[in-house]
C-alpha positions in Angstrom: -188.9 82.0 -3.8 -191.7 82.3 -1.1 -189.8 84.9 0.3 -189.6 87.0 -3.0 -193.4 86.7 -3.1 -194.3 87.9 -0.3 -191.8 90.9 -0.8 -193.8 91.6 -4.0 -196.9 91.3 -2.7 -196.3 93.4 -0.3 -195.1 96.1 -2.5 -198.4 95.6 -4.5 -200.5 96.3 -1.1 -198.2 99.2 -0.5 -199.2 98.7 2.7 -198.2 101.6 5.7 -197.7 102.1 8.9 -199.1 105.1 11.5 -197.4 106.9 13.2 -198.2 107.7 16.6 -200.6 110.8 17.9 -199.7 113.9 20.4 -202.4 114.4 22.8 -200.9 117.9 23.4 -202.2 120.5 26.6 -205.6 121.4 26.7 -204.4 124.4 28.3 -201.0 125.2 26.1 -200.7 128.8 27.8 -201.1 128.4 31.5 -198.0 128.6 33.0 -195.4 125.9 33.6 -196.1 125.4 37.4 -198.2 126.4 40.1 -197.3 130.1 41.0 -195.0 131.1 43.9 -196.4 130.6 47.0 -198.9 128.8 46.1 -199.6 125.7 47.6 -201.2 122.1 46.7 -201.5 119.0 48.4 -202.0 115.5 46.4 -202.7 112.3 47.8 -201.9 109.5 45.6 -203.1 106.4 46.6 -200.6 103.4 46.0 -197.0 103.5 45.0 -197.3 101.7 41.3 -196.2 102.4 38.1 -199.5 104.7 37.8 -199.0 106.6 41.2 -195.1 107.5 40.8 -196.0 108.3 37.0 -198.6 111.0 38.6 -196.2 112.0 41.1 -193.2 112.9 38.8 -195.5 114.9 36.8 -197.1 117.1 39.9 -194.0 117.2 41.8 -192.0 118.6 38.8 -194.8 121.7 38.3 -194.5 122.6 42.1 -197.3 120.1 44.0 -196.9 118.8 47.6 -197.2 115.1 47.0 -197.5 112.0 49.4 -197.8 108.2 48.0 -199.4 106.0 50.2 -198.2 102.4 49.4 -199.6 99.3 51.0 -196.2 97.3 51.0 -192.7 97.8 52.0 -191.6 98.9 48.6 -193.0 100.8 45.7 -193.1 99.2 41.6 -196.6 97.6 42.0 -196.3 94.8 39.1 -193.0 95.9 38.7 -191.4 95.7 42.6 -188.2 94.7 43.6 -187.1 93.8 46.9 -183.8 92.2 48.4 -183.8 88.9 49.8 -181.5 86.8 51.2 -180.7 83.9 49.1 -177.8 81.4 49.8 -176.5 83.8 52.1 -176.2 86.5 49.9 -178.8 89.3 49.0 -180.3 89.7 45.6 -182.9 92.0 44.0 -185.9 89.8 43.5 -188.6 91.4 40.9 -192.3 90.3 41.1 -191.2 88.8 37.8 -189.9 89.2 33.9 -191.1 92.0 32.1 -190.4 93.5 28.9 -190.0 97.5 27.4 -191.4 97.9 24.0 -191.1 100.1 21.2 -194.4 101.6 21.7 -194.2 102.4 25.2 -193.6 106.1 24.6 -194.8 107.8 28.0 -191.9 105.0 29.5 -189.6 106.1 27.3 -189.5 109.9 28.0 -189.9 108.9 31.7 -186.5 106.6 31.5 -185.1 109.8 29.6 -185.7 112.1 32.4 -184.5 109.5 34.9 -180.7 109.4 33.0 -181.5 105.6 33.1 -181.5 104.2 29.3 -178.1 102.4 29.9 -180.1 99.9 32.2 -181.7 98.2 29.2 -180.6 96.5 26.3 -182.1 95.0 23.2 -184.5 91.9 23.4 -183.6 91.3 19.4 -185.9 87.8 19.0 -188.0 86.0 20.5 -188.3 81.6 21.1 -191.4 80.0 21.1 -191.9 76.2 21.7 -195.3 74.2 21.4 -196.6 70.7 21.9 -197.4 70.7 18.2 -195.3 73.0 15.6 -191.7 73.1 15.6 -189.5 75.7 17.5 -190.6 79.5 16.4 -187.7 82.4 16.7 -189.6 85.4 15.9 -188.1 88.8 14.7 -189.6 92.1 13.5 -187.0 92.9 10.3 -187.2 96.2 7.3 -190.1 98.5 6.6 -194.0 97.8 7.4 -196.0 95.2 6.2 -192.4 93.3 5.2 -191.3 92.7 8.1 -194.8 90.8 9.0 -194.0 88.9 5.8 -190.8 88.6 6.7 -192.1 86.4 10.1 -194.5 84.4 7.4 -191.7 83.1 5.2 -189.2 81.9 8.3 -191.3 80.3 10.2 -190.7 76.3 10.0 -194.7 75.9 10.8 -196.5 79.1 9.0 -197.5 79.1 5.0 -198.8 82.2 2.9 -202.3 79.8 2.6 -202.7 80.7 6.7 -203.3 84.2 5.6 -205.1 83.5 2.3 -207.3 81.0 4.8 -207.3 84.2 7.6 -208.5 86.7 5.0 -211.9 87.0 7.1 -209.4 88.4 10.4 -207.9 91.1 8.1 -209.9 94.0 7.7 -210.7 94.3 11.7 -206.7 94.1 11.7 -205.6 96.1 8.5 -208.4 98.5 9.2 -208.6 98.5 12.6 -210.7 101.4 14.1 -210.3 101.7 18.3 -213.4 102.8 18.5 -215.6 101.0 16.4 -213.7 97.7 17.4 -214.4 98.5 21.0 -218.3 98.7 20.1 -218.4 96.0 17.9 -216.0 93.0 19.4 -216.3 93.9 23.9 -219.1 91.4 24.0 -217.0 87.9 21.8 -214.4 86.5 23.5 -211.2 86.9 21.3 -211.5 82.9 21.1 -214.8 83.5 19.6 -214.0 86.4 17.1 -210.9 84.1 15.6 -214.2 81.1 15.1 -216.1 83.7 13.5 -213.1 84.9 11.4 -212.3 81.7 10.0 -208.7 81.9 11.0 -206.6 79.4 10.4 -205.7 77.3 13.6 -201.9 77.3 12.9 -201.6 80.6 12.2 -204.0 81.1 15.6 -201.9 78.5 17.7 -198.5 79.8 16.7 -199.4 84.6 16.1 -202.0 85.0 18.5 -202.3 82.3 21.2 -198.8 83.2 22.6 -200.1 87.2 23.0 -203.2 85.8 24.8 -201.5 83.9 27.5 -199.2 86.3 28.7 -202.1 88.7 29.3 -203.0 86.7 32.8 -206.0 86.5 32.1 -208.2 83.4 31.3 -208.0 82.8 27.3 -211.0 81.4 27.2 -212.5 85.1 28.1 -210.2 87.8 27.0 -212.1 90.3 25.1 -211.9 90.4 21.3 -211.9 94.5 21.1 -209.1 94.0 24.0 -207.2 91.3 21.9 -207.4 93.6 18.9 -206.1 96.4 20.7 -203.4 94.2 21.7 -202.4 93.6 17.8 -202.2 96.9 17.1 -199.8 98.2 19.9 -197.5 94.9 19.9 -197.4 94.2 15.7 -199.2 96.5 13.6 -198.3 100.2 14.3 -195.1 99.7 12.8 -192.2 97.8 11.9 -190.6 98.4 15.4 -194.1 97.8 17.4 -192.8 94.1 18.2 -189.3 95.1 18.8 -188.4 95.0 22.7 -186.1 95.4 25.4 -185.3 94.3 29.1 -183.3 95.4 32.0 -179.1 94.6 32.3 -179.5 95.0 36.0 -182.1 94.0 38.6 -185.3 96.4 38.2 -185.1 98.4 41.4 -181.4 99.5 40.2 -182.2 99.9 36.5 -185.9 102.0 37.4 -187.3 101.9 40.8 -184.5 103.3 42.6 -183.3 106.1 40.5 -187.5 107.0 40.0 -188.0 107.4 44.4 -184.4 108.9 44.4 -185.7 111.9 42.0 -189.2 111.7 43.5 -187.4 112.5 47.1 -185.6 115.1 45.6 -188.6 117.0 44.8 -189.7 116.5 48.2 -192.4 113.6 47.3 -193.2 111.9 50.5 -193.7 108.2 50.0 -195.3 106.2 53.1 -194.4 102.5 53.2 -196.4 99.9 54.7 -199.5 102.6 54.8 -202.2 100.5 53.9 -205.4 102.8 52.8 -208.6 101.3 54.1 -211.6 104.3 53.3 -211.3 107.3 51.7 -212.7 110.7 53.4 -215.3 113.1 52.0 -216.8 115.8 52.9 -220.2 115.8 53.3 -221.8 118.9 52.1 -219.5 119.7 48.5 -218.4 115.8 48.2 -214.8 116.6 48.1 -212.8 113.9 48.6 -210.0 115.4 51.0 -208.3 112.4 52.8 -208.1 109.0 54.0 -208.4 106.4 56.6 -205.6 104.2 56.9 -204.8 100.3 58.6 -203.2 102.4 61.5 -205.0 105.3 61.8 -206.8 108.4 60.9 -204.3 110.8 58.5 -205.4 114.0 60.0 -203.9 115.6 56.9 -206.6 117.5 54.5 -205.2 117.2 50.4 -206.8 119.2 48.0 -206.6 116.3 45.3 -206.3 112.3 45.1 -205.3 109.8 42.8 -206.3 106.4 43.2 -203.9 104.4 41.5 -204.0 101.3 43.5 -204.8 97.4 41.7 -207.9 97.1 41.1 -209.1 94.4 43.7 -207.5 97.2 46.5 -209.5 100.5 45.1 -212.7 97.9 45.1 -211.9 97.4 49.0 -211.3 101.0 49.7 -214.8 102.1 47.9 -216.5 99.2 50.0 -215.4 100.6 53.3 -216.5 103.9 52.1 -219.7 103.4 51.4 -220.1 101.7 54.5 -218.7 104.4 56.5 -221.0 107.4 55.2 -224.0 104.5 55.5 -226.0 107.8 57.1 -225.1 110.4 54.8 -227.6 110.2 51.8 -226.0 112.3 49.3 -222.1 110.6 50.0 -223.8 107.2 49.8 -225.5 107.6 46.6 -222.9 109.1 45.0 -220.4 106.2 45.8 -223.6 104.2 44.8 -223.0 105.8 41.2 -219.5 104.9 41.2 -219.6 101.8 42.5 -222.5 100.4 40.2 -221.7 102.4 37.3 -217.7 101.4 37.3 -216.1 100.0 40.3 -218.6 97.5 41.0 -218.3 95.8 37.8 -214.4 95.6 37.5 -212.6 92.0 38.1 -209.0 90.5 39.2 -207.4 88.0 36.9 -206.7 84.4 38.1 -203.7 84.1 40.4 -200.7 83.4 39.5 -197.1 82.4 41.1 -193.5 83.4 39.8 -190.8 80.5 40.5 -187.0 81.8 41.0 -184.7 79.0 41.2 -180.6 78.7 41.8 -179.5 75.2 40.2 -176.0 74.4 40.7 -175.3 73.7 37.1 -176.5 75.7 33.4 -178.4 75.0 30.6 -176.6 74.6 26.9 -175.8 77.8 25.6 -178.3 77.0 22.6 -181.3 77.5 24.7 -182.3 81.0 24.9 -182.3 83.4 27.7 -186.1 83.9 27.6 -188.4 81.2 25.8 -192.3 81.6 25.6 -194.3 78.2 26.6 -197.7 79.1 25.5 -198.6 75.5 25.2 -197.1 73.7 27.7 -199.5 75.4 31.1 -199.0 76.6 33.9 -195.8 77.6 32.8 -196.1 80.4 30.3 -192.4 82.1 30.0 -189.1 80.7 31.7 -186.0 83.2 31.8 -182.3 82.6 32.5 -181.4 85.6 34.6 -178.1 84.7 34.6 -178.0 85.9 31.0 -180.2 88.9 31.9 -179.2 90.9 34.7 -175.9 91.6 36.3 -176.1 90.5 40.0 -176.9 86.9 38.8 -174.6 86.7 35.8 -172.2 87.8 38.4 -172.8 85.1 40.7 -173.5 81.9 38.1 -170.0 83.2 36.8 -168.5 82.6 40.7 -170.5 79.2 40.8 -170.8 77.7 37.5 -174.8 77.6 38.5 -177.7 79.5 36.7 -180.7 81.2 37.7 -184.0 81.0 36.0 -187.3 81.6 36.3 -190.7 79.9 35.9 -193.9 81.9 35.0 -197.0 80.0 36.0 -200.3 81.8 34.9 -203.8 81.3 35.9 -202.4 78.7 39.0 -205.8 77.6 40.7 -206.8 76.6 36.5 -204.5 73.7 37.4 -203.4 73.4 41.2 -204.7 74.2 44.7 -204.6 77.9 45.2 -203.6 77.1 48.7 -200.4 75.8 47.2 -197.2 76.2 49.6 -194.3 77.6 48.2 -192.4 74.4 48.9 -195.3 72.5 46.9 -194.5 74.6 43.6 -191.8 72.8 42.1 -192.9 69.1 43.0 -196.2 70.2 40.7 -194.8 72.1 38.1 -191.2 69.8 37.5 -193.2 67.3 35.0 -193.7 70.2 32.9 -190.4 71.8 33.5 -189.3 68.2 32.2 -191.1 68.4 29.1 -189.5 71.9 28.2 -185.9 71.5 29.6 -185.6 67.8 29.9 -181.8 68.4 30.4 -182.4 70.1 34.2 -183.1 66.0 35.0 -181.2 64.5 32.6 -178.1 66.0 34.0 -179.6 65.9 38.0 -179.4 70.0 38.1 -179.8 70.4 41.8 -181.6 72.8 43.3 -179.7 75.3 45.9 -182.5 77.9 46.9 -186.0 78.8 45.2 -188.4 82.0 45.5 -191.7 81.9 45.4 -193.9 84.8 44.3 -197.7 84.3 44.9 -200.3 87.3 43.1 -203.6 87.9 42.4 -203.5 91.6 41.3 -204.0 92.0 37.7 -207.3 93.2 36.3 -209.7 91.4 34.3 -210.4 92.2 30.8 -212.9 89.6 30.2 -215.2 90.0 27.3 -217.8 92.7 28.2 -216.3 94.6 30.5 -215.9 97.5 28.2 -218.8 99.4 28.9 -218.0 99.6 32.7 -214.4 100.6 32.9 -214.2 103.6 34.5 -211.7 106.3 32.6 -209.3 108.4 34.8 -212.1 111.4 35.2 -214.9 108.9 36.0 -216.0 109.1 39.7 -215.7 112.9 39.2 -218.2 112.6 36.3 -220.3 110.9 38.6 -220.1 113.3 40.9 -217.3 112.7 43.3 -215.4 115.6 43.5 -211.5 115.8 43.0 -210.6 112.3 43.2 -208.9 111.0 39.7 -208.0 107.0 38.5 -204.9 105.9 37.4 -203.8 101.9 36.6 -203.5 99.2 34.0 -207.0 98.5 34.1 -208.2 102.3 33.5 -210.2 102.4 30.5 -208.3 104.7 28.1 -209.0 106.4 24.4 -206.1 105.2 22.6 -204.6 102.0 22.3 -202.7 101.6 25.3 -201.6 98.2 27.5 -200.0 96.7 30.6 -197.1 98.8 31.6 -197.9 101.6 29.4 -201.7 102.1 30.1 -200.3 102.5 34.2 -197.8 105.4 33.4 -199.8 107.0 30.4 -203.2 107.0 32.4 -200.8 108.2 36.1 -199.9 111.2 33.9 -203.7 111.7 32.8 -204.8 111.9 36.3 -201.9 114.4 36.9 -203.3 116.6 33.8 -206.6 116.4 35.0 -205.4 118.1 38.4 -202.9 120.4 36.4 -205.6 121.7 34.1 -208.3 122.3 37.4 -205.2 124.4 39.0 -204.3 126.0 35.6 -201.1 124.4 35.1 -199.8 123.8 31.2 -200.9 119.8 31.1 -198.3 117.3 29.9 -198.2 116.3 26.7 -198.3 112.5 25.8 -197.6 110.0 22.4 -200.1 107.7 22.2 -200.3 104.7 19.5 -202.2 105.8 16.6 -206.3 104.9 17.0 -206.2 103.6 13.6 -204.9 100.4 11.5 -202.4 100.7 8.4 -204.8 100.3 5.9 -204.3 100.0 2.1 -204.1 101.9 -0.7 
């Protein structure tokens, strides 16, 4: 009966969906690529999701390009390196992640790349909490009823939690990027649901979960983030929530195919090349090199991309400015940049990623990725063995399992000092409460891996104002030097993943449209809410 009520209402609303929005070439009839014979260097500065986005778009139209990465392997947030477990070598990511619907500039880039077979659907996903019953969320039929459709099965939610939330609605129904951005940068999301008057269930059990997988602090995520958020993960359309993940480990499924093509266009990526100051010239404030950890690079580019983590392209502008010290006009114009933008930008708490081979499985009723947003630090845990190949492969040799532990904002709850051998001890009593069958059964533990971070950026309430967008250290100034990164302020709804490639191929069109190259088209999610009629 609910059910058919909420059908009806929704056909009453008729409620719709957006659809996404080209940002199409500022330049549509400049040519394809640079001309014959002519030449152009690009330095891009960490070998990310952002910088090999910008690569494959400059190297494809004809550009000399060299990726300097800090670490012995290239995927940023999404890395994967082998290590030798139990005598055998596996893929290890920095940990789980997730492909959604509305990660369009990923899509076309895993279309190019020949690689869509490496993913598969993510059809539902399995929430617990201290104080609801189970949740098994779905997206299902056309917008708004499939949101309804989420209302009227879950165990804990009632139509009277969005009568009670009707307050939250209009920022979310009518949502507005840039007015929301204006409006909500300076409330904590926390403090925009108080002021809403949303109901705490339908907080605790919808929103909550989004919150603490954004690695930041809850307590200070930004409401005109959070709302952004909504839009791009539930809202846009009936498939916004919809999801997949990789059959095989990431560097065989992405990271490996993406360098292969990359080398095939002659891209030269630097490992362990660590960039500690970047170098500009004096009188015209080009930026036209670097200084790395082992040297001087002698080599003069004609553009850069800094599409390093955030905490990294604060370092690198630090050491700058000390470095030109004497020169007046260089100093005050990373002076701009730094107090203007850079300056202002923060790193998320840390965080550690827990890999561990028991000798025995779970039942095969509990699900190959369950959300824990109640039961901190763990956040996610995901059976691998039921994800990707190499580790199905080897549980089915074994009779063992492989799963991993997500464990957000660490130094909120232990020692950030914490040795990897120290991770389980601490976390186990909460592994207990979630899987109680891991001790009830005495699953022991063969082999462990340990991932330590602090590298995502901070999108603490009021922040806003001060993230700089891919063009801003050349609006203050700096001369052809672009940004590119998940924590790149952008003008369209855009997150995690996503924001890295989409704002990597903004830096590239900045340089392509400078040179008079046709810039690259991208699908971005729609700036405004569904509405009603």
């Amino acid at each position: 009966m609910l059910l058919i009520l909420l059908i009806s209402l929704g056909r009453i609303l008729c409620t719709f969906a957006r659809d996404p929005v080209w940002i199409n070439p500022l330049n549509p009839n400049d040519p394809d690529r640079l001309p014959s014979g002519e030449e152009k260097s690009v330095l891009i500065v960490g070998g990310g999701l952002a910088g090999l986005s910008a690569a494959l778009e400059l190297a494809e139209r004809g550009y000399s390009v060299t990726i300097k990465e800090k670490y012995t392997h290239i995927g940023g947030k999404l890395f994967c390196k082998p290590t030798k477990i139990l005598n055998q070598t596996f893929y290890i990511e920095h940990g789980f992640h997730a492909w959604f619907y509305n990660y369009y500039q990923f899509k076309d880039i895993r279309k190019r790349l020949g690689i869509d077979k490496n993913f598969k659907s993510w059809d539902a996903v399995h929430y617990i909490f201290r104080n609801y019953l189970p949740e098994v969320i779905y997206s299902e039929g056309p917008y708004p009823l499939n949101l309804l459709g989420i209302l009227s099965r879950s165990p804990n939610l009632k139509l009277t939690d969005a009568i009670l939330s009707t307050l939250s609605l209009p920022d979310m129904i009518f949502y507005d990027f840039d007015h929301i951005n204006k409006k909500y940068d300076n409330l904590t999301f926390h403090e925009w649901a108080i002021e809403k008057k949303v109901a705490q269930d339908f907080y605790d059990i919808i929103m909550k979960p989004a919150l603490s997988v954004t690695l930041n602090e809850p307590e200070t995520f930004s409401a005109a983030e959070m709302l952004a958020f909504i839009q791009i993960y539930f809202l846009t359309n009936s498939k916004a929530d919809t999801r997949e993940v990789a059959n095989v480990n990431y560097y065989q499924a992405i990271l490996g195919p993406w360098s292969d093509y990359l080398k095939k266009l002659n891209v030269n990526i630097q490992f362990d090349k660590e960039v500690v100051s970047l170098k500009i010239d004096e009188k015209n404030l080009n930026v036209y090199g670097s200084v790395d950890k082992d040297g001087d690079d002698a080599t003069v580019y004609d553009w850069i991309v800094m599409a390093a983590e955030v905490g990294a392209v604060k370092k690198i502008f630090n050491n700058t400015y000390k470095f030109y010290n004497n020169s007046p006009s260089v100093k005050n114009v990373l002076s701009n940049c730094i107090q203007n933008h850079i300056g202002h930008m923060k790193v998320s708490p840390d965080y550690k990623v827990m890999r561990v081979w028991f000798d025995k499985q779970l039942n095969s009723s509990a699900p190959n990725i369950l959300e824990t947003p109640d039961f901190a630090p763990i956040n996610l845990v995901a059976q691998y063995h039921l994800l990707e190949e190499e580790f199905a492969t080897w549980a089915q040799k074994t009779g063992g399992s492989v799963i991993e532990f997500h464990c957000y904002t660490w130094s909120s709850f232990f020692s950030p000092n914490t040795s990897d051998d120290q991770v389980w001890s601490l976390i186990s009593p909460t592994v207990r409460e979630i899987y109680p069958e891991i001790f009830e059964k005495n699953f022991k533990i063969l082999d462990y891996n340990v991932n330590s971070f602090q590298n995502f950026g901070s999108f603490e309430k009021g922040l806003l104002e001060y993230r700089p967008y891919v063009n801003s250290l050349v609006k203050n100034k700096l001369k052809n030097i672009y940004l590119a990164g998940d924590w790149i302020r952008t003008d369209y709804p855009v997150a995690l993943m996503e924001r890295a490639v989409s704002t990597g191929r903004e830096a590239a069109n900045q340089i392509l449209l400078q040179d008079s190259v046709k810039q690259v088209p991208l699908l971005v999610v729609n700036k405004k809410g569904p509405g009603l009629f």
